[in-house]
mmCIF file of the N, C-alpha and C atoms, coordinates in Angstrom:
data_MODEL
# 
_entry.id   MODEL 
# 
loop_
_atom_site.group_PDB 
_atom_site.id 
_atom_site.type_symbol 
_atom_site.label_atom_id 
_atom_site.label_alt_id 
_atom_site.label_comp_id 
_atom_site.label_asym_id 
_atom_site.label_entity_id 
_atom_site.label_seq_id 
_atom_site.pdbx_PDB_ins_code 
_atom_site.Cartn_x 
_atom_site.Cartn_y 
_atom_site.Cartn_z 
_atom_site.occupancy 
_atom_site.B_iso_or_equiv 
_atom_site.pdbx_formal_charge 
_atom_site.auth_seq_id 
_atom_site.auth_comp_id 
_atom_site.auth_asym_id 
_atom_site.auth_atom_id 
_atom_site.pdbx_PDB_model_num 
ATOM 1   N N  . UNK A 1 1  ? 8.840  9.991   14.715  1.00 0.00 ? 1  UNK A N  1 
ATOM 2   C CA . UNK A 1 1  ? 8.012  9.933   13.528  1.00 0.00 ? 1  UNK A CA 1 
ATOM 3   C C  . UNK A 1 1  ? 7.592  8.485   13.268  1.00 0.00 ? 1  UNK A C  1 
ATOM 4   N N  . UNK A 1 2  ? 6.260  8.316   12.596  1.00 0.00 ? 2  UNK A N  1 
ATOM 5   C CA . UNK A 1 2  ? 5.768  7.268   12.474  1.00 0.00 ? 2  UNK A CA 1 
ATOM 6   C C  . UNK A 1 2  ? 5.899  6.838   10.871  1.00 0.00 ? 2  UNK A C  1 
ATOM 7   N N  . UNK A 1 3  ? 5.946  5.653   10.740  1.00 0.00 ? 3  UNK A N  1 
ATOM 8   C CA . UNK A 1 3  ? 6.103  4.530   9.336   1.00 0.00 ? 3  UNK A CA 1 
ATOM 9   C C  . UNK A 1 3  ? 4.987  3.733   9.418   1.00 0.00 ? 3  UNK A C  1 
ATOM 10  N N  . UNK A 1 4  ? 4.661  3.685   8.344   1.00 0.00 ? 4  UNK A N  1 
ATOM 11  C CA . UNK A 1 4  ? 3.397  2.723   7.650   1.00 0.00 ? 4  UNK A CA 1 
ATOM 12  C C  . UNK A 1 4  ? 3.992  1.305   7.068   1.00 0.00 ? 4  UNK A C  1 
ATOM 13  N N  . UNK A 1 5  ? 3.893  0.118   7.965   1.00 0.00 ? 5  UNK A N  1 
ATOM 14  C CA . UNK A 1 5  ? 4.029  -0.911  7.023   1.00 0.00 ? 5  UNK A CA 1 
ATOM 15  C C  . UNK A 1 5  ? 2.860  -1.563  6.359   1.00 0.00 ? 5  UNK A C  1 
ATOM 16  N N  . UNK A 1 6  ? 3.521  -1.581  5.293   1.00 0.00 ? 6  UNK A N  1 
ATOM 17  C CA . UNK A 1 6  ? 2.205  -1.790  4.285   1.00 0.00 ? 6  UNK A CA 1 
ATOM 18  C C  . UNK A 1 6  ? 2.151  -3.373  3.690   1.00 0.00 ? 6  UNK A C  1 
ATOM 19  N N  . UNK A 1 7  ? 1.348  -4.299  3.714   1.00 0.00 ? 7  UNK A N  1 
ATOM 20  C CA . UNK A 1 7  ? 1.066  -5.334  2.857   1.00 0.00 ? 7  UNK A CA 1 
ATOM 21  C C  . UNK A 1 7  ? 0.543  -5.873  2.203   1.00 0.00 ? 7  UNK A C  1 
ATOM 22  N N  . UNK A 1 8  ? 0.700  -6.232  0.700   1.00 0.00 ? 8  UNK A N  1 
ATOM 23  C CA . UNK A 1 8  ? -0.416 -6.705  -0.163  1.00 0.00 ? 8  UNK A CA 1 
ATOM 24  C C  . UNK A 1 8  ? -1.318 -8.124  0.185   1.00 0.00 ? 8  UNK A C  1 
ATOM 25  N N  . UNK A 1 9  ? -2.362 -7.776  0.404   1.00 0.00 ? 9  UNK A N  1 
ATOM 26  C CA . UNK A 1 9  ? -2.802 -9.099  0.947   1.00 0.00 ? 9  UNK A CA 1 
ATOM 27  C C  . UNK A 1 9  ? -3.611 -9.614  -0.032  1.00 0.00 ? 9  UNK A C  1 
ATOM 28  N N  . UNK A 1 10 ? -4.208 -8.825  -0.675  1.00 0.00 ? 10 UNK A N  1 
ATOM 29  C CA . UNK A 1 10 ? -5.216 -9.643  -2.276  1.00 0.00 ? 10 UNK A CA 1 
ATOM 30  C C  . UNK A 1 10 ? -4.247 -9.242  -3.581  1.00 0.00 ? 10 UNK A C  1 
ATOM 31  N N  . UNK A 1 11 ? -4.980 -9.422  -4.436  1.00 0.00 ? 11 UNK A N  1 
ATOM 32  C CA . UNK A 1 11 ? -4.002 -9.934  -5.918  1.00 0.00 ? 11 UNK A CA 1 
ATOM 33  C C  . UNK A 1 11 ? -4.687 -8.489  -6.519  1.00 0.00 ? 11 UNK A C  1 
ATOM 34  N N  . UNK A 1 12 ? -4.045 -7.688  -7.418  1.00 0.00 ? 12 UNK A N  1 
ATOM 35  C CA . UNK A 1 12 ? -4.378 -6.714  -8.116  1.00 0.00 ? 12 UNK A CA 1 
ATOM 36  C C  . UNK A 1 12 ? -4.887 -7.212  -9.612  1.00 0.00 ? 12 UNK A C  1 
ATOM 37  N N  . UNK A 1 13 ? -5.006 -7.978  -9.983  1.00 0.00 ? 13 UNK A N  1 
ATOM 38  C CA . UNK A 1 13 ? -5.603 -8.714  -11.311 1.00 0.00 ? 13 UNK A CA 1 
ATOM 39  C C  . UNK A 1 13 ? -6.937 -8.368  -11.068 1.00 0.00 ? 13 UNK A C  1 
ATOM 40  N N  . UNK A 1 14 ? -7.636 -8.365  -12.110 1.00 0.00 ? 14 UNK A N  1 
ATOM 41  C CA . UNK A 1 14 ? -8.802 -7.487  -12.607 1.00 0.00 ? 14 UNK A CA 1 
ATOM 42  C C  . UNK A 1 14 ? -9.132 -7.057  -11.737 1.00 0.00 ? 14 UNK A C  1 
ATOM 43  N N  . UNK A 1 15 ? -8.678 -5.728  -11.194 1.00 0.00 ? 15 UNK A N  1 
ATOM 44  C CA . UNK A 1 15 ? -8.993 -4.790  -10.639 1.00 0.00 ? 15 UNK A CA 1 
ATOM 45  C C  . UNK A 1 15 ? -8.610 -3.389  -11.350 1.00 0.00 ? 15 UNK A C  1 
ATOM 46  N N  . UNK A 1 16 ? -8.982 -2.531  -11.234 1.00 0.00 ? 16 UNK A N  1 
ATOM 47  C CA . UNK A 1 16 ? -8.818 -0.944  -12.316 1.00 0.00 ? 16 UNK A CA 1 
ATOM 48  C C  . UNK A 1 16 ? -7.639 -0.713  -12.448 1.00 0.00 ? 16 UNK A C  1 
ATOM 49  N N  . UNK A 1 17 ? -7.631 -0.367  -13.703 1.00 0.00 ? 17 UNK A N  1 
ATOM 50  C CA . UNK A 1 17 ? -5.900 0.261   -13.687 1.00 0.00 ? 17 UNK A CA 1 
ATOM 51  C C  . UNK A 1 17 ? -5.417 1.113   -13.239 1.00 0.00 ? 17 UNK A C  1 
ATOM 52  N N  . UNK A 1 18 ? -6.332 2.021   -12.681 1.00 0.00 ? 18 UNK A N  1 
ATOM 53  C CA . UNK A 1 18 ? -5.626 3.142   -11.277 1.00 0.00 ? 18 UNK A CA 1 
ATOM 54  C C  . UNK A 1 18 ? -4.984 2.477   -10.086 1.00 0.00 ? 18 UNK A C  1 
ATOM 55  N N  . UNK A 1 19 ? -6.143 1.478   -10.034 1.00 0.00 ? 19 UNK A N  1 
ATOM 56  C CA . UNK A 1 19 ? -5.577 1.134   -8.601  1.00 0.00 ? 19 UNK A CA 1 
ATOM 57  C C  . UNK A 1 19 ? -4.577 0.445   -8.492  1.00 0.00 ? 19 UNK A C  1 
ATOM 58  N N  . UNK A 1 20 ? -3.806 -0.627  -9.907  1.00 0.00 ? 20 UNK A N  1 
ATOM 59  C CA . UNK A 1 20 ? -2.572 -0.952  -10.262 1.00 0.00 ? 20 UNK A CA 1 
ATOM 60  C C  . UNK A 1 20 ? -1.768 -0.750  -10.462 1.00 0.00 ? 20 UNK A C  1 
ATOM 61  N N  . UNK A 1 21 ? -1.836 0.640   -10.692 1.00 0.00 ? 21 UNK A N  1 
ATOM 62  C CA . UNK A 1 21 ? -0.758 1.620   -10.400 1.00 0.00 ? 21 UNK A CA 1 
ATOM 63  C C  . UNK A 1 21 ? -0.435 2.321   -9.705  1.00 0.00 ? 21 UNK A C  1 
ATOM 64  N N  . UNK A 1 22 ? -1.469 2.440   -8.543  1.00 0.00 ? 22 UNK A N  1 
ATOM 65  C CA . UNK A 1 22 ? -1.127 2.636   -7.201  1.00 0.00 ? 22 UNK A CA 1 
ATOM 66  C C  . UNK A 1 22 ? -0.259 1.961   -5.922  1.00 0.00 ? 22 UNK A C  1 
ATOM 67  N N  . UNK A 1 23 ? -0.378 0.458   -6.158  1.00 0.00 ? 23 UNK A N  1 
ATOM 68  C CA . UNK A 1 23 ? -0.045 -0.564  -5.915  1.00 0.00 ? 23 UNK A CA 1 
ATOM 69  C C  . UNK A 1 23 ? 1.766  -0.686  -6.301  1.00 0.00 ? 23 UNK A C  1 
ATOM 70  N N  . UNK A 1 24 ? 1.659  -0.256  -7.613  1.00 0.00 ? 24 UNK A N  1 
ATOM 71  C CA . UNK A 1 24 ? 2.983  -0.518  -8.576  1.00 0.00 ? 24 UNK A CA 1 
ATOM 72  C C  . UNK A 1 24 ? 4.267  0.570   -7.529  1.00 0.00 ? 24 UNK A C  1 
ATOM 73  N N  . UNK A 1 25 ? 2.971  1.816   -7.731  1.00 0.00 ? 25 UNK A N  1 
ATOM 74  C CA . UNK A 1 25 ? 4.181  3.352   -7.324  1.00 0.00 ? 25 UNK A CA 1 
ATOM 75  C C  . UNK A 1 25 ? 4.304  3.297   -5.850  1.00 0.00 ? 25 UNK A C  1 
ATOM 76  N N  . UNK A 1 26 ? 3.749  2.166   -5.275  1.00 0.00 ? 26 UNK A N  1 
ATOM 77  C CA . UNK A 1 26 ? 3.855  2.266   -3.869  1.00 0.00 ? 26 UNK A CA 1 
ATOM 78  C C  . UNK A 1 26 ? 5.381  0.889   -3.206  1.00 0.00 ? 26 UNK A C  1 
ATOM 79  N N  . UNK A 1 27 ? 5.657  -0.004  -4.733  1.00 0.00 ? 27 UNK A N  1 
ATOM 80  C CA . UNK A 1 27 ? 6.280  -0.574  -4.382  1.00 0.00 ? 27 UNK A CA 1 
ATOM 81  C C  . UNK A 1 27 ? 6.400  -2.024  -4.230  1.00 0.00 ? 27 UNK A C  1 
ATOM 82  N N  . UNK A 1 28 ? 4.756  -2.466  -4.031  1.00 0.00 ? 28 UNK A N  1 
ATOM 83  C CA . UNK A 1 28 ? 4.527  -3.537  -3.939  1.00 0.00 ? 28 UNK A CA 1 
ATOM 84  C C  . UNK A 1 28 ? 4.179  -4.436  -5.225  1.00 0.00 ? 28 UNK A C  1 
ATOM 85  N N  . UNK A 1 29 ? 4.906  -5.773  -5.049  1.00 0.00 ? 29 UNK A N  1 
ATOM 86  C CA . UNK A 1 29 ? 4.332  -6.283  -6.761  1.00 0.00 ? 29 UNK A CA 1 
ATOM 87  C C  . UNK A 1 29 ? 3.541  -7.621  -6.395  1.00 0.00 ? 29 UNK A C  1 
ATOM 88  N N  . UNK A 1 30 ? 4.341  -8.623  -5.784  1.00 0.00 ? 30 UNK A N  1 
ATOM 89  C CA . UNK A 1 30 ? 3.526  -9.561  -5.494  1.00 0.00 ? 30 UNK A CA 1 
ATOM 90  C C  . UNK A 1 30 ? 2.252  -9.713  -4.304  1.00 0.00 ? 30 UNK A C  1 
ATOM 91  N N  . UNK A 1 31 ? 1.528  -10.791 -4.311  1.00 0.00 ? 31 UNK A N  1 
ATOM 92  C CA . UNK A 1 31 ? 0.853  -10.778 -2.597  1.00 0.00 ? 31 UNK A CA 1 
ATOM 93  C C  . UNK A 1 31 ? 1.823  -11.365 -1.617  1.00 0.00 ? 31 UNK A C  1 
ATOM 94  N N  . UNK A 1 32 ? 1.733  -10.781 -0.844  1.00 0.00 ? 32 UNK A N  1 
ATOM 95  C CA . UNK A 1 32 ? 2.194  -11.014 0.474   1.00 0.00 ? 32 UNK A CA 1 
ATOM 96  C C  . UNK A 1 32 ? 3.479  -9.981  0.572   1.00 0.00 ? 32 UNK A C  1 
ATOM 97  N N  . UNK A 1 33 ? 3.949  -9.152  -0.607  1.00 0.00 ? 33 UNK A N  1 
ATOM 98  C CA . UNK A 1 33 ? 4.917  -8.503  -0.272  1.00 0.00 ? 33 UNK A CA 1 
ATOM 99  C C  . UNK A 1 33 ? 4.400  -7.081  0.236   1.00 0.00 ? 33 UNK A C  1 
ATOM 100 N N  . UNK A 1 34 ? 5.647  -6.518  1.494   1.00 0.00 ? 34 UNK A N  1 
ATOM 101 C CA . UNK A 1 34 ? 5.518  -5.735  1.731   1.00 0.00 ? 34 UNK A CA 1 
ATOM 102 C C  . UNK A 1 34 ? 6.850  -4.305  2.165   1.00 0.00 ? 34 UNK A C  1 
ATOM 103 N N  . UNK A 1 35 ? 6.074  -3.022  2.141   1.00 0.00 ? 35 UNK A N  1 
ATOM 104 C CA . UNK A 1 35 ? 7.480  -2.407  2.371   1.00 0.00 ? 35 UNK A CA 1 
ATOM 105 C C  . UNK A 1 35 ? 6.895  -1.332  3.511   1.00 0.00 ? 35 UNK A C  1 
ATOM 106 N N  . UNK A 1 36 ? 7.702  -0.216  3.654   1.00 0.00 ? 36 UNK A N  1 
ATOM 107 C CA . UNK A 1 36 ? 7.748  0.544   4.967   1.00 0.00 ? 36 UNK A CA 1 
ATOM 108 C C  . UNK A 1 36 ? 7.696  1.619   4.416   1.00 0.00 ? 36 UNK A C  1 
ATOM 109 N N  . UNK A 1 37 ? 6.880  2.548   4.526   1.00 0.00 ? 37 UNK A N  1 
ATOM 110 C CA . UNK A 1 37 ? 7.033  4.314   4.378   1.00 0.00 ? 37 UNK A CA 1 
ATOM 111 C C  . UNK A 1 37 ? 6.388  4.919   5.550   1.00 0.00 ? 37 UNK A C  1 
ATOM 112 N N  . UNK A 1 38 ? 6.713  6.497   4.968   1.00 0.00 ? 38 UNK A N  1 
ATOM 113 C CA . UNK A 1 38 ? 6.842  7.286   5.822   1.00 0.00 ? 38 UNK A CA 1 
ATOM 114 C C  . UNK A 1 38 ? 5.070  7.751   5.502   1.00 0.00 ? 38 UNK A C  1 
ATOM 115 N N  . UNK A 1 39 ? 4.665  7.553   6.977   1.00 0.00 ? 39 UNK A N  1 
ATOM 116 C CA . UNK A 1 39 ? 3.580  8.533   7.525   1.00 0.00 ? 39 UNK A CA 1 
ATOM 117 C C  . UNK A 1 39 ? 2.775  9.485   7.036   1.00 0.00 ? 39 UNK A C  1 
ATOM 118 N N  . UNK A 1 40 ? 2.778  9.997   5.174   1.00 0.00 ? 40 UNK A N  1 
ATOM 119 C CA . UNK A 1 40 ? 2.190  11.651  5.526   1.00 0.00 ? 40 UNK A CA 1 
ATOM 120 C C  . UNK A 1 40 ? 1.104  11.586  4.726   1.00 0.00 ? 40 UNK A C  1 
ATOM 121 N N  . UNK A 1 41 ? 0.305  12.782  4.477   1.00 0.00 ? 41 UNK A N  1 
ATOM 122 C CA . UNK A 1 41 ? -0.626 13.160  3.606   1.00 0.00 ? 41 UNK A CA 1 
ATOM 123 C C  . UNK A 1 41 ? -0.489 11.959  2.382   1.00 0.00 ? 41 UNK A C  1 
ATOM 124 N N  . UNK A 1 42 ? 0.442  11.971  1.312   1.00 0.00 ? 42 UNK A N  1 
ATOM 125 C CA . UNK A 1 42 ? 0.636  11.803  -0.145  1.00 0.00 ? 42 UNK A CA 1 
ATOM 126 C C  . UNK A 1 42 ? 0.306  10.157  0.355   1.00 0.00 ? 42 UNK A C  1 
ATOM 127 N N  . UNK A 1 43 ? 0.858  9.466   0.910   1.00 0.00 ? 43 UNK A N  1 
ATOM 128 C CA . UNK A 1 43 ? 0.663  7.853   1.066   1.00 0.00 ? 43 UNK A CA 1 
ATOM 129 C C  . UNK A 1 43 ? -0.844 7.375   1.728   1.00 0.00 ? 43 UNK A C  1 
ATOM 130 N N  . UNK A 1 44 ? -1.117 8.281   2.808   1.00 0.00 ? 44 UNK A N  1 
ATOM 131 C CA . UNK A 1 44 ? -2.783 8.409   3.207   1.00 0.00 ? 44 UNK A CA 1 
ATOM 132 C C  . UNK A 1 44 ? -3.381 8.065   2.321   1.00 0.00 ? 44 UNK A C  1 
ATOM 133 N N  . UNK A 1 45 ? -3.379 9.103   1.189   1.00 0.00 ? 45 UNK A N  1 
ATOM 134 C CA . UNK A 1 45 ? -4.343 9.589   0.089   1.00 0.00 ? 45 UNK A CA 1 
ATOM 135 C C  . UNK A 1 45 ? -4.088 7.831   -0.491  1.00 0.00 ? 45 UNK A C  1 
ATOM 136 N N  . UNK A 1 46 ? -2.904 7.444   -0.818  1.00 0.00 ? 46 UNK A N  1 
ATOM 137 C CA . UNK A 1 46 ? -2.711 6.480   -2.151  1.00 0.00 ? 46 UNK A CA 1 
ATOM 138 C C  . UNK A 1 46 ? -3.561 5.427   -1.196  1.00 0.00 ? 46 UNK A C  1 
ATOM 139 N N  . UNK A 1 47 ? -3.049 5.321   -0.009  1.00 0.00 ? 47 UNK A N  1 
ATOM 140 C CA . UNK A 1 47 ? -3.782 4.124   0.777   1.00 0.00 ? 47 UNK A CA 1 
ATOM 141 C C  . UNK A 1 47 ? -4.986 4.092   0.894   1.00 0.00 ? 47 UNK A C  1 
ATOM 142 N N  . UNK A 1 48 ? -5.549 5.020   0.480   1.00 0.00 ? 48 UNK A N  1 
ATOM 143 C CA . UNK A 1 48 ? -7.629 5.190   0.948   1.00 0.00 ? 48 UNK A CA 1 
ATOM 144 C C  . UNK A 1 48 ? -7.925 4.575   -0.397  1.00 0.00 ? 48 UNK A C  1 
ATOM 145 N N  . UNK A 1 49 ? -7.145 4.681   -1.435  1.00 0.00 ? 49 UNK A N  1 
ATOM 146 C CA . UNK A 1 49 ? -7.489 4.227   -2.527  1.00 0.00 ? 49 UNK A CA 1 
ATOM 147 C C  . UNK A 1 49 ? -7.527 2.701   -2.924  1.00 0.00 ? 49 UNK A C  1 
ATOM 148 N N  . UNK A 1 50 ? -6.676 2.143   -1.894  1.00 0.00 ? 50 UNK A N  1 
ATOM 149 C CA . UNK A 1 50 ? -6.377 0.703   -2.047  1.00 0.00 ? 50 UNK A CA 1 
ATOM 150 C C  . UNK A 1 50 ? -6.305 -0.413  -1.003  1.00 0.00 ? 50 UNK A C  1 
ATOM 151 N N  . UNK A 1 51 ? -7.443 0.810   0.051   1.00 0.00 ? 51 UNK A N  1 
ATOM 152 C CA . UNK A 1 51 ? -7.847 -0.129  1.419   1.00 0.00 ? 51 UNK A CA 1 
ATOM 153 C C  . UNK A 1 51 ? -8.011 -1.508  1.075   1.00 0.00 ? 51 UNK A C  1 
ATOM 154 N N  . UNK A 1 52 ? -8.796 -2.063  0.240   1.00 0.00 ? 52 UNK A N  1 
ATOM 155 C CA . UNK A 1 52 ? -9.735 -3.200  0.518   1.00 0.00 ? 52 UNK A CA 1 
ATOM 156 C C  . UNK A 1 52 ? -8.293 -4.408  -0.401  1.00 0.00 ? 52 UNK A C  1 
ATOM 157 N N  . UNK A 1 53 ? -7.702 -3.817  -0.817  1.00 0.00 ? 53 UNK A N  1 
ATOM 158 C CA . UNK A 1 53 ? -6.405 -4.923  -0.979  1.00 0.00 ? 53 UNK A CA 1 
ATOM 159 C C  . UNK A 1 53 ? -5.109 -4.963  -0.122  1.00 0.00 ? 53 UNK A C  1 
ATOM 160 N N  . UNK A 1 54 ? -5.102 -3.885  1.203   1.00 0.00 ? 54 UNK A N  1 
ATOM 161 C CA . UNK A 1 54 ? -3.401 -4.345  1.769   1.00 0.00 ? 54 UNK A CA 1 
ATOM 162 C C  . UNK A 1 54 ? -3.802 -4.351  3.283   1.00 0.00 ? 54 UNK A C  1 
ATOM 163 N N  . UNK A 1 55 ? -3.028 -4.418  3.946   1.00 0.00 ? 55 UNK A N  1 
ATOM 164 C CA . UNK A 1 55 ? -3.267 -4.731  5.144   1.00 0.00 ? 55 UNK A CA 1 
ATOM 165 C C  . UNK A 1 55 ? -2.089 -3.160  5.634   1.00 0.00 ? 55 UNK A C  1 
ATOM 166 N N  . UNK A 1 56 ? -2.290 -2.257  6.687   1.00 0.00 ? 56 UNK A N  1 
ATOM 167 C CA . UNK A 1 56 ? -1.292 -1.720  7.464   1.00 0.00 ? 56 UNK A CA 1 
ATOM 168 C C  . UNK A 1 56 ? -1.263 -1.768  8.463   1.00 0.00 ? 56 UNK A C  1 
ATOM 169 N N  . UNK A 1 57 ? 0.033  -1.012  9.154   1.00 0.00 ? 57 UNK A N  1 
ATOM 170 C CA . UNK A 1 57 ? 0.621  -1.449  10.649  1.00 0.00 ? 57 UNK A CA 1 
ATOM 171 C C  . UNK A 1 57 ? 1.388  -0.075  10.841  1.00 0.00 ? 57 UNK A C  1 
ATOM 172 N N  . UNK A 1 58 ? 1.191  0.451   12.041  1.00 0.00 ? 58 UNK A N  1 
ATOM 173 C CA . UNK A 1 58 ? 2.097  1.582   12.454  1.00 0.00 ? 58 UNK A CA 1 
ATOM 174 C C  . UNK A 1 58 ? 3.337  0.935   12.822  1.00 0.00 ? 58 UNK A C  1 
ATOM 175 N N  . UNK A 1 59 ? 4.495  1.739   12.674  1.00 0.00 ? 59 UNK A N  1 
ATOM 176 C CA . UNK A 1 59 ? 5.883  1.146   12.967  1.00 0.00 ? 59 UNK A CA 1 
ATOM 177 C C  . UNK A 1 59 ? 6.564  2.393   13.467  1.00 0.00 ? 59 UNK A C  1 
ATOM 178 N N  . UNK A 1 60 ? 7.442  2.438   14.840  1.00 0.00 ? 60 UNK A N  1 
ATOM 179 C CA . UNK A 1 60 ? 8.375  3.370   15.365  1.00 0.00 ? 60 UNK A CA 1 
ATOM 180 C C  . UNK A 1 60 ? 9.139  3.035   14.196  1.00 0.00 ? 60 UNK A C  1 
ATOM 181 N N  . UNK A 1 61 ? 9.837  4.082   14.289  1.00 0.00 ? 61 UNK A N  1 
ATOM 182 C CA . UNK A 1 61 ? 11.431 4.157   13.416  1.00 0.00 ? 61 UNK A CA 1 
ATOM 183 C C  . UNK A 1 61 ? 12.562 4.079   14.921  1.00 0.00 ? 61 UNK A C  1 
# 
């Protein structure tokens, strides 16, 4: 199974408050931080929403 590492690479400041709370429930708070999830539908979805601020990476487990 595959993992998504995920990283904030721009700043969520004035940007919509959906998308700051997308950001929030995904884990990440500062720039440059980042964390690891799992692969599926539900994180896809959050990630299409917040392409143009993180950077991802496929990761074996």
């Amino acid at each position: 199974m595959m993992d998504l590492k995920i990283t904030l690479i721009k700043s969520v400041a004035h940007r919509l408050p959906k998308q700051r709370k997308i950001v929030k429930a995904l884990g990440l708070g500062k720039v440059n931080s980042t964390v690891v999830l799992p692969d599926n539908a539900a994180t896809r979805g959050a990630l299409l929403k917040i392409a143009h601020l993180i950077s991802v990476e496929e990761v074996n487990k």
